[in-house]
C-alpha positions in Angstrom: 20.3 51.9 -22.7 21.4 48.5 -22.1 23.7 49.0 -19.4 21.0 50.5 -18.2 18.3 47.5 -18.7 20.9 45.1 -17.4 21.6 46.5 -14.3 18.0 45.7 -13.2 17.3 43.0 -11.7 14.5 40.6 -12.1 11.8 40.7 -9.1 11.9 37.1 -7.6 7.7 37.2 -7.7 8.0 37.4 -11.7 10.8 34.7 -12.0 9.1 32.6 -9.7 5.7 33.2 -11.6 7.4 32.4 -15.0 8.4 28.9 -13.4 5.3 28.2 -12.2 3.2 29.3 -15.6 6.1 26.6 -17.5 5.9 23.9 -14.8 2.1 24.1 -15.0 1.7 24.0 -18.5 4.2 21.0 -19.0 2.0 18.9 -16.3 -1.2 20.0 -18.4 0.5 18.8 -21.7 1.7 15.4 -19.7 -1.7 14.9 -18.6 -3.4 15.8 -21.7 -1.3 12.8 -23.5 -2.1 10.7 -20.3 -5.8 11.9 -20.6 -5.6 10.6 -24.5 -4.2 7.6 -24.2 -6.9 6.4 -21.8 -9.4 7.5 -24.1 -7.8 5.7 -27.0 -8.0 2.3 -24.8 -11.2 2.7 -24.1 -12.0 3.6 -27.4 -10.4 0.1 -28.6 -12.4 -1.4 -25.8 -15.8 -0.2 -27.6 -15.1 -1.0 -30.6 -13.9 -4.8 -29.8 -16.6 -5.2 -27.8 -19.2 -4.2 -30.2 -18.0 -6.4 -33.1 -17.9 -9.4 -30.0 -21.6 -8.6 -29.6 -22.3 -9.2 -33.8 -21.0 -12.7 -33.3 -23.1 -14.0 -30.6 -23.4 -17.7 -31.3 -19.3 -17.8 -31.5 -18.2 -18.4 -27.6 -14.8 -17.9 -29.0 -15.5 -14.9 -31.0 -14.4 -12.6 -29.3 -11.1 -14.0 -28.7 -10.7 -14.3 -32.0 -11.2 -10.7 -33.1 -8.5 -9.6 -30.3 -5.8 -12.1 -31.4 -6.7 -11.2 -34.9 -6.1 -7.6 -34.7 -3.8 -7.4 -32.3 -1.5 -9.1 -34.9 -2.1 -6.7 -37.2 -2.0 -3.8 -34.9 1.3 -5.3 -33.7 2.9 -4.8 -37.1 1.9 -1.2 -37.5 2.0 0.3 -34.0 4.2 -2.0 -31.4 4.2 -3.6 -28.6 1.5 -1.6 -27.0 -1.4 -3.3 -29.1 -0.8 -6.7 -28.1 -3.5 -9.1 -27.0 -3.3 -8.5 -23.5 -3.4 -4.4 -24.3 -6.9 -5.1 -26.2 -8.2 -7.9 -23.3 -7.7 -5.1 -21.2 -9.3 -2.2 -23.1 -12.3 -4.7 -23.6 -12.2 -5.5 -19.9 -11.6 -1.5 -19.5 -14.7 -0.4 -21.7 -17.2 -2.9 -19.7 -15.8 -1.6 -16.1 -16.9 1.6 -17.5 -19.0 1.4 -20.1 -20.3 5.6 -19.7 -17.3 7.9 -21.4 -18.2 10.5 -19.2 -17.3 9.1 -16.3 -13.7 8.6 -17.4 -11.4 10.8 -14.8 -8.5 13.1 -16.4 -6.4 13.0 -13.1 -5.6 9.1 -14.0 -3.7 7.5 -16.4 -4.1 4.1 -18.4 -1.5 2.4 -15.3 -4.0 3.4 -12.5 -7.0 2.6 -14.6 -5.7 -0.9 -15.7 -5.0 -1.6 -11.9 -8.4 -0.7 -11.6 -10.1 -2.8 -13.1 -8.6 -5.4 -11.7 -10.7 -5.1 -8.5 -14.3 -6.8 -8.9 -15.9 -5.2 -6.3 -16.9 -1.9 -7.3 -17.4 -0.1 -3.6 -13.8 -0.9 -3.2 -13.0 -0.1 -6.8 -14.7 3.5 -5.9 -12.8 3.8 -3.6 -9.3 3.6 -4.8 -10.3 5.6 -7.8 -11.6 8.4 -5.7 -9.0 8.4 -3.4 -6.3 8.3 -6.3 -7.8 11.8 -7.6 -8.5 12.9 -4.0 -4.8 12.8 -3.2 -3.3 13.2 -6.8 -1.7 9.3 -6.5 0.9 8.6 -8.9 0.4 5.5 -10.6 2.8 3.7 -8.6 1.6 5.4 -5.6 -2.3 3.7 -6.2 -0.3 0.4 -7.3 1.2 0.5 -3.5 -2.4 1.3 -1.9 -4.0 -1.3 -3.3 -1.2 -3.9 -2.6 -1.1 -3.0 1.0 -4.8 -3.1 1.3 -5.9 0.2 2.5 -9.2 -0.1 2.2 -9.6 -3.3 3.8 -7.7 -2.0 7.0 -10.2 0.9 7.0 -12.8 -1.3 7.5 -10.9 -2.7 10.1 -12.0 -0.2 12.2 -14.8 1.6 10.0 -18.0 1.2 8.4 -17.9 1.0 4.4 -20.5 3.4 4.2 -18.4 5.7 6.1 -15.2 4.9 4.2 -16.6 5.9 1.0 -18.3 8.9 2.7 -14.8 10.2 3.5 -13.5 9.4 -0.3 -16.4 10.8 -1.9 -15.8 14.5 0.3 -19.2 13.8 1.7 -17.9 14.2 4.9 -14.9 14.8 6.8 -13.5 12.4 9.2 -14.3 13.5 12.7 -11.7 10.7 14.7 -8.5 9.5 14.5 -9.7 6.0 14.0 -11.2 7.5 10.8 -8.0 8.3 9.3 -4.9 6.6 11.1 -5.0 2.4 10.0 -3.7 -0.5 12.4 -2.1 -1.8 11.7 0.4 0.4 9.3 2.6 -1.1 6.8 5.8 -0.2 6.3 7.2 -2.3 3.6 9.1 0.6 2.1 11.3 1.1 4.8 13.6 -2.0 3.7 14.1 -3.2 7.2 14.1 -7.0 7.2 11.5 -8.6 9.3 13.7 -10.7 11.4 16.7 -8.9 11.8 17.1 -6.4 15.3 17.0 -3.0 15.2 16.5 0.2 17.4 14.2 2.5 17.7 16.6 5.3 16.1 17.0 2.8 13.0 13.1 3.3 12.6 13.2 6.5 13.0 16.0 7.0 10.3 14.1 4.8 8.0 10.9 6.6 8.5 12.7 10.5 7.6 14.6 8.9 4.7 11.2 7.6 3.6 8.9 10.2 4.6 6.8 10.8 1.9 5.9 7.2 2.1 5.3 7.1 5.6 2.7 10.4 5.3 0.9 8.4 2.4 0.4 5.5 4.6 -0.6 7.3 8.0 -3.6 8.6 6.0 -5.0 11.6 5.1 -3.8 15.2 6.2 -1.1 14.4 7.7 2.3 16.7 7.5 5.9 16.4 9.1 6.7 19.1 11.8 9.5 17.6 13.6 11.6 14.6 14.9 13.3 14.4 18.0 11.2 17.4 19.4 12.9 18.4 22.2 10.8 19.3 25.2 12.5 20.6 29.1 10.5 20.1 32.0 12.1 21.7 35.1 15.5 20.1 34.4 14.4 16.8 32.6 14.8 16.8 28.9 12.8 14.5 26.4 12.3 14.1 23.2 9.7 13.6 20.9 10.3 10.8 18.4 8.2 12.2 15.7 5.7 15.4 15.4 3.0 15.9 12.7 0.0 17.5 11.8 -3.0 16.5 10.5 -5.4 19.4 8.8 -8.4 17.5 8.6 -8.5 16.9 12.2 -7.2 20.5 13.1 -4.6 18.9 15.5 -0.7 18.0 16.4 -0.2 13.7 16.0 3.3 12.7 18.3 4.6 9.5 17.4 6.0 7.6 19.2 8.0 4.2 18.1 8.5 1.0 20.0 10.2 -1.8 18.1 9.1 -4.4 21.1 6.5 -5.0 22.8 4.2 -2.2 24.2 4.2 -1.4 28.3 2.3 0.3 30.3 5.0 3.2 30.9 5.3 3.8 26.9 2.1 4.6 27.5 2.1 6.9 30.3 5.4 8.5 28.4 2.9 9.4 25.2 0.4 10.4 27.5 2.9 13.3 28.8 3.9 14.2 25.3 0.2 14.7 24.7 -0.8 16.3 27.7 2.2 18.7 26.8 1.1 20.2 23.3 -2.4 20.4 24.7 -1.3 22.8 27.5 1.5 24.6 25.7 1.8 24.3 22.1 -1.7 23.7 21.0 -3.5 26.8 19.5 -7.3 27.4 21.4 -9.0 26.6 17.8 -6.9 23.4 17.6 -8.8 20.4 18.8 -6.8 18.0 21.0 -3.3 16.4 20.8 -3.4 12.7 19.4 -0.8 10.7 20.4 0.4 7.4 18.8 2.2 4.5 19.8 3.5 2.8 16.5 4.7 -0.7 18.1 5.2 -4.3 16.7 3.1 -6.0 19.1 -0.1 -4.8 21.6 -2.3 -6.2 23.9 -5.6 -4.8 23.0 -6.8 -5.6 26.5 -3.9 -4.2 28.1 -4.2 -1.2 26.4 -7.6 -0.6 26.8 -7.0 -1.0 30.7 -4.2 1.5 31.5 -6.4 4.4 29.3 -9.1 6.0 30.5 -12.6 4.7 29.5 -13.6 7.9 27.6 -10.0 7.8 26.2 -10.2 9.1 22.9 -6.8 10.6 21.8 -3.8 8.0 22.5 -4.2 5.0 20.2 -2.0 1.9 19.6 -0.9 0.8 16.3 1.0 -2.1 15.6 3.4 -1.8 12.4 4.7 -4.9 10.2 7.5 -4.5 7.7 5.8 -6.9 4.8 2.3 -6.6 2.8 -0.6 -8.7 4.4 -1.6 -11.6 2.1 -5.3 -11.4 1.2 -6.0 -14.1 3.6 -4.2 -12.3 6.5 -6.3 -9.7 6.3 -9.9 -11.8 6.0 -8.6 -13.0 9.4 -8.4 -10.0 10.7 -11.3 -8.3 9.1 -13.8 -11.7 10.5 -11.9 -11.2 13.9 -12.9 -7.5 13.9 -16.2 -8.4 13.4 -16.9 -11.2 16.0 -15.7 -8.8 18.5 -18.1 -6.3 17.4 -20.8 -8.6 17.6 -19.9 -10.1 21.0 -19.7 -6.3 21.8 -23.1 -5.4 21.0 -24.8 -8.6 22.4 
């Protein structure tokens, strides 16, 4: 009998189902502990802030309680109940002072960077966009650092940004989705040192989950270095992806100088390619992108077609913006808008 029972083998659907049930219930515990920690901050948060309120007339009150108890909670439970811990769960509490509106998907990390950002449409938006795309902690950390939602609004309406974070829409245009510029911090190429276009593209597959994250939403790898043979020239497609929220190929192409005309026309083929022969007829149409560390706007505009609406420009930088780079750019947006419109 057990020769028998050991000489049959296991199916790979119930081995691969018994992985999954175990991986699933370990994430479940993980975020359950997550989940209770939050809760216990917030809890802390309540509670300080309630005995703050008993001792109105005492503008140092408050600070008092927290250094108080944080010495004693020190003693008893670590380094993890220090002043700055409570500050935070105080601060944490009046962010959100409704229980209920506490998300399980996020952990104490994401929420303390959270409520670090005053203005809450912005605020919103990283904490919807964290559960919207399952963010890791250090993942939401490198969103907000890199200002994503400022470069939205680059090229977007708020209300329209948070429309897309809050699933009350979809985004119906690549300039919904893809940011200019991109920043590409993470592929550890220094600013002022040459490189080619290969050592991008090296940097990019070696860092690809990064790069996906900060392309936008939707987007997946299909291939690099596509090759494609027309009569008897070959070419090749730097980078292929796909974006399901668009319902289209993206081709990528990258340009570590200064964009021409004929990089242009060269994308332009690649997209006028997929259209015609690898595009499905429920697919919409082929974007194509020129990621680039410098563009003329102008010149761009003129060697496209008016109702152009498919090959964009986006120029890359290998640092974060400061704050103040990006008020420049946001203001300069802006002006041209309203020159636009006059």
């Amino acid at each position: 009998m057990k020769d028998n029972e050991s000489s049959t083998p296991l199916t790979s659907d119930i081995l691969h189902d018994a992985r999954r049930i175990i991986e699933t219930a370990r994430k479940n515990a993980i975020r359950s502990v997550d989940f209770s920690r939050v809760q216990m901050y917030w809890n802390l948060g309540k509670r300080i802030f309630e005995e703050e309120q008993q001792g109105k007339e005492r503008a140092d009150y408050g600070a008092y309680i927290v250094k108080t108890l944080a010495k004693e909670l020190e003693k008893e439970f670590g380094s993890g109940f220090g002043v700055r811990q409570l500050e935070q769960s105080r601060q944490f509490y009046r962010t959100y002072p409704i229980a209920n509106t506490l998300r399980s998907q996020l952990n104490w990390s994401q929420y303390r960077r959270l409520i670090q950002i005053d203005d809450p449409d912005k605020r919103e938006y990283y904490e919807l966009e964290s559960v919207n795309n399952a963010w890791t902690a250090r993942e939401t950390e490198r969103q907000i650092n890199s200002m994503l939602y400022e470069r939205l609004l680059l090229s977007n309406e708020k209300e329209s940004v948070l429309a897309v974070a809050r699933r009350e829409r979809i985004p119906e245009s690549p300039e919904e989705i893809i940011k200019d510029p991109m920043v590409l911090e993470f592929l550890g190429l220094k600013q002022q040192s040459s490189y080619y276009e290969k050592d991008l593209e090296s940097a990019i597959i070696s860092h690809l989950v990064d790069f996906l994250l900060e392309m936008g939403k939707g987007f997946s790898f299909v291939s690099r270095q596509k090759r494609i043979l027309l009569e008897d020239d070959e070419f090749f497609i730097d980078l292929v992806l796909y974006n399901r929220l668009l319902r289209c190929f993206v081709i990528v192409e990258l340009k570590t100088g200064k964009l021409t005309h004929q990089d242009l026309g060269q994308l332009q083929m690649y997209v006028n390619y997929y259209d015609r022969i690898e595009k499905m007829p429920e697919e919409n149409a082929t974007i194509g992108i020129l990621l680039c560390t410098n563009k003329n706007d102008t010149a761009v505009k003129m060697a496209l077609p008016e109702s152009n609406k498919t090959i964009l420009a986006s120029q890359y930088q290998l640092y974060l913006p400061t704050t103040e780079q990006l008020i420049n750019e946001v203001n300069e947006v802006k002006l041209l808008a309203q020159q636009k419109n006059k």
